[in-house]
ZAMARGU-4260 file (C-alpha; in steps of 0.2 Angstrom, whole numbers, plus 5000, padded with zeros to 4 digits):
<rodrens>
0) 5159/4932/5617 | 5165/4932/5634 | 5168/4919/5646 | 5151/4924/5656 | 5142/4925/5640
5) 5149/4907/5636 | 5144/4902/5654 | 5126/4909/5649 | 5126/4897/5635 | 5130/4881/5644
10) 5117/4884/5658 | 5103/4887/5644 | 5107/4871/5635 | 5108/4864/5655 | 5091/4871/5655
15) 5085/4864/5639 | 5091/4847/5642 | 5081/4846/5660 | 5066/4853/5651 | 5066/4841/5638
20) 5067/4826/5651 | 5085/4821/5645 | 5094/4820/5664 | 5086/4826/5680 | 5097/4836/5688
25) 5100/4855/5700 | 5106/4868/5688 | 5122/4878/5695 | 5120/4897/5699 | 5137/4900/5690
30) 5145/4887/5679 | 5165/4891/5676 | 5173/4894/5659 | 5191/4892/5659 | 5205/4893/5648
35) 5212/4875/5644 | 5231/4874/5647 | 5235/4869/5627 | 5229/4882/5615 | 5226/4865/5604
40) 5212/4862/5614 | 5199/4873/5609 | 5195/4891/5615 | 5187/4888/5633 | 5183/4874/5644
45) 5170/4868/5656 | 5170/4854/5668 | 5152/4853/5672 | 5149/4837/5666 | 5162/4831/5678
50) 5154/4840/5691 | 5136/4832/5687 | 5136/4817/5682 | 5136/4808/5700 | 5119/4819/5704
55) 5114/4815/5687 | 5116/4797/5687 | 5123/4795/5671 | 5144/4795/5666 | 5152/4811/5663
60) 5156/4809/5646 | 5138/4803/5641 | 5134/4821/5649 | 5147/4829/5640 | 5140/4821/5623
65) 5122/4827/5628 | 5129/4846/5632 | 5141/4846/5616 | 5126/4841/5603 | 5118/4856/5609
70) 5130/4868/5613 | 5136/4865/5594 | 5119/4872/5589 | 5124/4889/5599 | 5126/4906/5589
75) 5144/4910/5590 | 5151/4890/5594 | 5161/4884/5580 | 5166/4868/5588 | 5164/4856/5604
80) 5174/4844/5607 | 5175/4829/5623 | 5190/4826/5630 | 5197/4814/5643 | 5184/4807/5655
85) 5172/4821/5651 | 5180/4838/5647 | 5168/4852/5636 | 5181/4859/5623 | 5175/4874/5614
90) 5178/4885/5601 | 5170/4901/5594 | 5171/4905/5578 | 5180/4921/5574 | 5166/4934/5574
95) 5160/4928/5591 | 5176/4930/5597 | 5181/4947/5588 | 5165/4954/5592 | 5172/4959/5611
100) 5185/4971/5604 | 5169/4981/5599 | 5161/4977/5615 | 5173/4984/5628 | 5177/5000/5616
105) 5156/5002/5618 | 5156/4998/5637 | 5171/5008/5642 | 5177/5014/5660 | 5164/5000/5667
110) 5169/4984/5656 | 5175/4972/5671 | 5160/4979/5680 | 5151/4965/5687 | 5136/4961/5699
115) 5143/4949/5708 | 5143/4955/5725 | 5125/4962/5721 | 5115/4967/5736 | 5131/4964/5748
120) 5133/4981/5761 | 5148/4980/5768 | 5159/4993/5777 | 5176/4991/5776 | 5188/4998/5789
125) 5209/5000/5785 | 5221/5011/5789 | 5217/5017/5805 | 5231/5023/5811 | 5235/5034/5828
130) 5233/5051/5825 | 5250/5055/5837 | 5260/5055/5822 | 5262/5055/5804 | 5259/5037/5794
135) 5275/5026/5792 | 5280/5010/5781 | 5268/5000/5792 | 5252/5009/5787 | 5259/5007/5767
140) 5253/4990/5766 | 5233/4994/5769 | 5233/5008/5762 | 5236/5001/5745 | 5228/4985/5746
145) 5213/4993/5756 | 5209/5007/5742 | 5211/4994/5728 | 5199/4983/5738 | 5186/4993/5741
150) 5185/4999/5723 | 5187/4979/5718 | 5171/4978/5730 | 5161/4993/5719 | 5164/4986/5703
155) 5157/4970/5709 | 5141/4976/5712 | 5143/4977/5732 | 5138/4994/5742 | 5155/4998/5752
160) 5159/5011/5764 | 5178/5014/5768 | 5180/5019/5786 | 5196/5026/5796 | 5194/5024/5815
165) 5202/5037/5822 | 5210/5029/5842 | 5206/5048/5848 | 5204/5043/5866 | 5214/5037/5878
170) 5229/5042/5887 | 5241/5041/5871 | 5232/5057/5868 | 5236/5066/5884 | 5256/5059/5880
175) 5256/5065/5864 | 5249/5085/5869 | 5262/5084/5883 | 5274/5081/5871 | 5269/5094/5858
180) 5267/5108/5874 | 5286/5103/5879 | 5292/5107/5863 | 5281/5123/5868 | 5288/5127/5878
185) 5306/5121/5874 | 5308/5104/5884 | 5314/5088/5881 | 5298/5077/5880 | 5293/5067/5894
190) 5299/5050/5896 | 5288/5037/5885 | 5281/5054/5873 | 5282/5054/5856 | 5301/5061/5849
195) 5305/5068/5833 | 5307/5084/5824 | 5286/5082/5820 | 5282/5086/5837 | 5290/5102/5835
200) 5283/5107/5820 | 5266/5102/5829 | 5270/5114/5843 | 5273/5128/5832 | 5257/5129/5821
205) 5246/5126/5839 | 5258/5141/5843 | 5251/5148/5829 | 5234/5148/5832 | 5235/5152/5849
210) 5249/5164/5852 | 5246/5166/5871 | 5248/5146/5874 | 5264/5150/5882 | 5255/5160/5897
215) 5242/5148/5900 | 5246/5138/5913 | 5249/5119/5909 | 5235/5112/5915 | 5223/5125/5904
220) 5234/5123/5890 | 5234/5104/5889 | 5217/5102/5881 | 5219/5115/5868 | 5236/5110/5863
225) 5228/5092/5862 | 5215/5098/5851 | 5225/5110/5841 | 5239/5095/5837 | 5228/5082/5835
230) 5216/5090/5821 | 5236/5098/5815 | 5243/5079/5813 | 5226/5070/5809 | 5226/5083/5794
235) 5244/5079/5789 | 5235/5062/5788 | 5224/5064/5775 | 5236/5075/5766 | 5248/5060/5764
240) 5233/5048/5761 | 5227/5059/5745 | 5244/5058/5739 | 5244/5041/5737 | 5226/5041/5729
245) 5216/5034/5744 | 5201/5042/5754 | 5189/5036/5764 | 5172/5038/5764 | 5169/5040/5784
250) 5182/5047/5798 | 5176/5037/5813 | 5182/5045/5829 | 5183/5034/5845 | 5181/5047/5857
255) 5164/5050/5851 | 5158/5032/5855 | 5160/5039/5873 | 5154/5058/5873 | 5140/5051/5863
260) 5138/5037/5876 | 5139/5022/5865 | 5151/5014/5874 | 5140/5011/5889 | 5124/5008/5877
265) 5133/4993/5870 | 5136/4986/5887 | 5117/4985/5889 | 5115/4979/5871 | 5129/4965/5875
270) 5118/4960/5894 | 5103/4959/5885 | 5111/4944/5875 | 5116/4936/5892 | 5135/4937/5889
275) 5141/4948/5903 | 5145/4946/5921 | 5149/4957/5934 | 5162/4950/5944 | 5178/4960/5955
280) 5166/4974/5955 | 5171/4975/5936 | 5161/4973/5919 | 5165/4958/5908 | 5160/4948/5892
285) 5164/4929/5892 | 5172/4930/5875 | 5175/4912/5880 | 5159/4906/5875 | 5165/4907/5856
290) 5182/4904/5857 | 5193/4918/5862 | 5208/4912/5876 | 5198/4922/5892 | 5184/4933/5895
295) 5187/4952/5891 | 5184/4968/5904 | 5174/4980/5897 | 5173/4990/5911 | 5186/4991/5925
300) 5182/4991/5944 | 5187/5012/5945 | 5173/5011/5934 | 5183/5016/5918 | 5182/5008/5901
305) 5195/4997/5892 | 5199/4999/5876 | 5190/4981/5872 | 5174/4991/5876 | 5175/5002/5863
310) 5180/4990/5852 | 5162/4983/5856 | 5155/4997/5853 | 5160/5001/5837 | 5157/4985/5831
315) 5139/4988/5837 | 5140/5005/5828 | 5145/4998/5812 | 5128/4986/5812 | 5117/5001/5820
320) 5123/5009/5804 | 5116/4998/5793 | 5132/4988/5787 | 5128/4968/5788 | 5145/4965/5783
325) 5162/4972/5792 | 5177/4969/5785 | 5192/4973/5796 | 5211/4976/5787 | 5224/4972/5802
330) 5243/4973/5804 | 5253/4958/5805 | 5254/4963/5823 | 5234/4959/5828 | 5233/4941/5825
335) 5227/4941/5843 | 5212/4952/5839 | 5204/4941/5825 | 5196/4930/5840 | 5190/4944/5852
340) 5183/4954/5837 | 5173/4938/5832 | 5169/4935/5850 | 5160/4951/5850 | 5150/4948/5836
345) 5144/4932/5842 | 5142/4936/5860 | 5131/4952/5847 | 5123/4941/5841 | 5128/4939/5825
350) 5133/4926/5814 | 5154/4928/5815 | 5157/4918/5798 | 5145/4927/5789 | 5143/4947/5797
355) 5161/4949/5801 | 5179/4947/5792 | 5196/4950/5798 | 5212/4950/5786 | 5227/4951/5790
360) 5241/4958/5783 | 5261/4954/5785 | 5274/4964/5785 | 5284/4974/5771 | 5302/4979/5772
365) 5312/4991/5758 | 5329/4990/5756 | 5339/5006/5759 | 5324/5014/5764 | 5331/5027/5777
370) 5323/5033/5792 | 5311/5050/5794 | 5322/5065/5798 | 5305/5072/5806 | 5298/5058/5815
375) 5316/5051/5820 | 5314/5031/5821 | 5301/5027/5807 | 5301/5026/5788 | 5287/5040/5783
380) 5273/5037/5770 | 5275/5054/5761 | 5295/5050/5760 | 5294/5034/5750 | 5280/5041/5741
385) 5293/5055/5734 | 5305/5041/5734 | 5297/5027/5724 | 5281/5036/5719 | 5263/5031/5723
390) 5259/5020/5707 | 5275/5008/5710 | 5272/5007/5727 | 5253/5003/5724 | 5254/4994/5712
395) 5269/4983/5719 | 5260/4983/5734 | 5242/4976/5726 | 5252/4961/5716 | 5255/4951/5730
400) 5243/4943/5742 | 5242/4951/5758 | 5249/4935/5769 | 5264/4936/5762 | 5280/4946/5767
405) 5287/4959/5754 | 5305/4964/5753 | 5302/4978/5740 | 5317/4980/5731 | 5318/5002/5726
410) 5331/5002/5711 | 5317/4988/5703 | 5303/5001/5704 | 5311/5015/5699 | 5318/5006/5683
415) 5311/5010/5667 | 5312/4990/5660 | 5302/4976/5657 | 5307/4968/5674 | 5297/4983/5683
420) 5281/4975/5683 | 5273/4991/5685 | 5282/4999/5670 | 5278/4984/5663 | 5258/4984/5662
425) 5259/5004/5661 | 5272/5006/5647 | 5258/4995/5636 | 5245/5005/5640 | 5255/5020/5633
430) 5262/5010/5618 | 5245/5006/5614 | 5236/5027/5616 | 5251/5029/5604 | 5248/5018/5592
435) 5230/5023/5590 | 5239/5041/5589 | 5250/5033/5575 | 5234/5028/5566 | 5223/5042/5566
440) 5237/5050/5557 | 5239/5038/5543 | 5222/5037/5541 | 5213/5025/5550 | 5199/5026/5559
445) 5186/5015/5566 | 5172/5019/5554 | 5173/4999/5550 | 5176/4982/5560 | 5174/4965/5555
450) 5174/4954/5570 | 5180/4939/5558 | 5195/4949/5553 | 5203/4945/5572 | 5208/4929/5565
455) 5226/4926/5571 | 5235/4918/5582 | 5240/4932/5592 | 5225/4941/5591 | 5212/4927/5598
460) 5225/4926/5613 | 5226/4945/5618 | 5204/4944/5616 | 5206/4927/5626 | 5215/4938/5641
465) 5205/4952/5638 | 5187/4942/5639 | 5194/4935/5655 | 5193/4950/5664 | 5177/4954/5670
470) 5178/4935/5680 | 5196/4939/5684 | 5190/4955/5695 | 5176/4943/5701 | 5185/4933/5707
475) 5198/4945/5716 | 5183/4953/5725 | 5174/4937/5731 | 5192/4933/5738 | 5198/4948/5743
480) 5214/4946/5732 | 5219/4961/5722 | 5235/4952/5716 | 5225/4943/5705 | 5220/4959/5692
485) 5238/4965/5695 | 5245/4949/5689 | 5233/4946/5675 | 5234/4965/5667 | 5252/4959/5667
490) 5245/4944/5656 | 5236/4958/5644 | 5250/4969/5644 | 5261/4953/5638 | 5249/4948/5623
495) 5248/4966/5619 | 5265/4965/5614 | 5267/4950/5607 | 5251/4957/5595 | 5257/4973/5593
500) 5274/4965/5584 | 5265/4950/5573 | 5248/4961/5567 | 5250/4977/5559 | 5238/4989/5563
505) 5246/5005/5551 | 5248/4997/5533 | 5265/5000/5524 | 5268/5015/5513 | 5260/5013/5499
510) 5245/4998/5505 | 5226/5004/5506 | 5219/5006/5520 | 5208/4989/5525 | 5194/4984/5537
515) 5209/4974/5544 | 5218/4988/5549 | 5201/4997/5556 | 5196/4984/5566 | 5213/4980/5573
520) 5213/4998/5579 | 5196/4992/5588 | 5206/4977/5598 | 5220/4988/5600 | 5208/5004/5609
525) 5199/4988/5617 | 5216/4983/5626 | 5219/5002/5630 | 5204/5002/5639 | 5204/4984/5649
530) 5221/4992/5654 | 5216/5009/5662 | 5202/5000/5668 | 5211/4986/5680 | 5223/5002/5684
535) 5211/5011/5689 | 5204/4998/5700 | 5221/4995/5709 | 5224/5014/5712 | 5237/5016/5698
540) 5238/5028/5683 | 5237/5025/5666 | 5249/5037/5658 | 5246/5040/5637 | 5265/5045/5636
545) 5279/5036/5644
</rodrens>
């Protein structure tokens, strides 16, 4: 029985109670089961009756007592007991309890698979980083927690779309192809282009594609070395991003917004709500009527857009498109734009509590991480992903919340010890593909199970963490807080062990083979699997062999 299952069963007897005329009182949409802090205590707990007594007029351990009579009538309860003012205690009895090993072995790559988030349409934007060079330390961050969100999203029952926007326009484009041509054409860059060895390499493959880029003269071969460098670095880009497991689902560029005239279509849709004024011969939206510090200029009086315009115009694409929700993943460097982008919604509009959400994230350091040789004064993605790996860095990344700094500490993630929390969680999973391994040669098999047999101690904790799960990614979803599956496959991977040494699965040379052992093999392949599952949801393998 799972903690949902359990939550099930106290908002029937809820139900019953109401429907026999015993209180008067609105039924929850979800009642939480928890895990009490003594073991002594019973199973799970529930603090409804706490939460409605005061609505329904009676004391909360009268409601307790009303709830318990029936809940001890429930299939699978062994035992409620009150505590304290008004505390629901319970305890399954072992075959309710066991009966989940059977259950997530059945269920599979989808147990932790919730509806939650059901009939939410959100699109999520991260990443986003310039396409004038290659991604650095400061683009790690979102990366991780980004992927491991979106898929936190999926598995909740939410429809999510993962969005890079590429900044395609602009005059950083026209520095960065006058930096690439004067490497062309063996210059220094300009003053304020982009240095490093990258550009150089960038220089040669637009050489490459065009050997007579040399004759042209500059002005005919700005564009095309623009072109041929930016699609060059943009697909070094996503080169480095499939190394470390993400990929989007849309490559949004920002120059289309203006070829496709969006930019100047959203203007009219932001007039039409009454929250523009032309003043100074310039264009602007009173952001100030929701918050933000001053009005924004969409248009400037040469008559050329701002960056804040296309800002507004992609937000408006994003609800053209269909996506009622839009999550933006920032750097620790854009606290400013969490007002202006929620301006822009309302002056849309739109509800800005409700149709958009900004996070953001702060800032990670690595010790003795060096700086690229190619790009010359940043730390490259692709270099501490050969350093550290992309599992450690993902998953180290994903157990931390996103507000809060991270020194990463390299000689940590690359050790093959219990304090590496990423060997950690995976070395369970490979201890536990190699006991099943180690049991199929002995001779057992899962041909029997007996829930009851999953008496012990150590077994009703490990199915105690592992029923937690589906609520656990939940949970993480609703609050946008990947740290919490990290944190609690870390809690699975600990009762693992600590079952793995007390229960036997294998018997001793000489013993017969019992429904014991078989259904032992059925928590243990049930742990396997709850395992590779949160992995899988944070970006990480699950290796069989370590």
């Amino acid at each position: 029985m799972t903690p949902e299952e359990l939550s099930s069963a106290v908002t029937h007897v809820l139900s019953e109670a109401v429907e026999a005329g015993e209180l008067t009182v609105e039924i929850p949409e979800t009642i939480i089961i928890e895990r009490p802090k003594s073991r002594g205590h019973g199973d799970w707990a529930s603090t409804v009756a706490l939460q409605l007594a005061k609505k329904a007029g009676m004391a909360p351990r009268q409601l307790a007592e009303l709830l318990a009579a029936r809940l001890r009538e429930a299939e699978g309860i062994a035992a409620v007991e009150i505590a304290g003012p008004g505390f629901i205690n319970i305890t399954l009895d072992a075959a309710a309890a066991g009966q989940l090993a059977r259950t997530i072995v059945e269920t599979g790559e989808t147990f932790g698979h919730n509806e939650a988030l059901a009939g939410h349409t959100i699109n999520m934007e991260f990443v986003s980083a310039n396409p004038t060079g290659p991604l650095h330390l400061g683009h790690t961050r979102w990366a991780a927690l980004g992927d491991a969100l979106a898929r936190l999203l999926r598995a909740s029952g939410a429809e999510v779309t993962s969005e890079y926007y590429i900044n395609d326009a602009g005059n950083q484009m026209n520095v960065f192809a006058a930096s690439v041509l004067a490497r062309l054409h063996g210059e220094a860059v300009p003053e304020g282009g982009y240095p490093g060895e990258y550009t150089q390499e960038l220089a040669q493959e637009a050489l490459a594609a065009r050997a007579d880029l040399v004759d042209l003269p500059r002005e005919e071969a700005l564009p095309i070395v623009r072109e041929l460098a930016y699609q060059a670095q943009f697909g070094q880009i996503k080169d480095t991003l499939a190394e470390f497991g993400v990929h989007f689902d849309v490559y949004f560029s920002e120059q289309s917004l203006h070829d496709d005239g969006k930019v100047a279509a959203a203007v009219e849709t932001l007039r039409g709500q009454g929250h523009i004024e032309d003043r100074d011969g310039a264009v602007w939206l009173r952001t100030t009527d929701f918050g933000d510090d001053k009005d924004r200029v969409l248009f400037k009086a040469d008559g050329e857009p701002t960056y804040f315009a296309a800002d507004a115009a992609y937000y408006l694409s994003k609800r053209e498109r269909g996506f009622e929700e839009k999550i933006y993943l920032l750097g620790a460097d854009h606290h400013g734009y969490v007002v202006r982008l929620k301006a822009i919604a309302a002056c849309a509009g739109d509800d800005p509590d409700r149709n958009i959400e900004i996070l953001i994230g702060q800032l990670m350091s690595v010790k003795g991480a060096k700086l690229s040789k190619r790009a010359g004064n940043i730390i490259e993605l692709a270099d501490l992903i050969t350093w550290l790996g992309a599992d450690a860095l993902r998953y180290t990344l994903a157990r931390f919340p996103a507000d809060s700094p991270i020194d990463i500490d390299p000689e940590l993630l690359r050790s093959k010890t219990n304090d590496n929390p990423v060997f950690y969680v995976q070395y369970a999973h490979a201890r536990a593909c190699a006991a099943a391994r180690n049991a199929v040669e002995a001779g057992v098999d899962r041909t029997g199970f007996d829930a009851a047999l999953l008496s012990h101690t150590a077994e009703e904790e490990l199915l105690a963490h592992l029923g937690k799960f589906p609520s656990v990614v939940a949970r993480a979803a609703e609050m946008r807080e990947p740290h919490r599956v990290a944190r609690h496959l870390e809690s699975i991977a600990a009762a693992y062990h600590s079952w793995y040494a007390t229960c036997r699965m294998v018997p001793r040379a000489g013993e017969e083979i019992t429904d014991t052992n078989r259904t032992r093999l059925w928590l243990n392949d049930a742990t396997a699997q709850v395992l590779r599952n949160g992995l899988a949801l944070l970006g990480v393998s699950a290796p069989e062999r370590m």
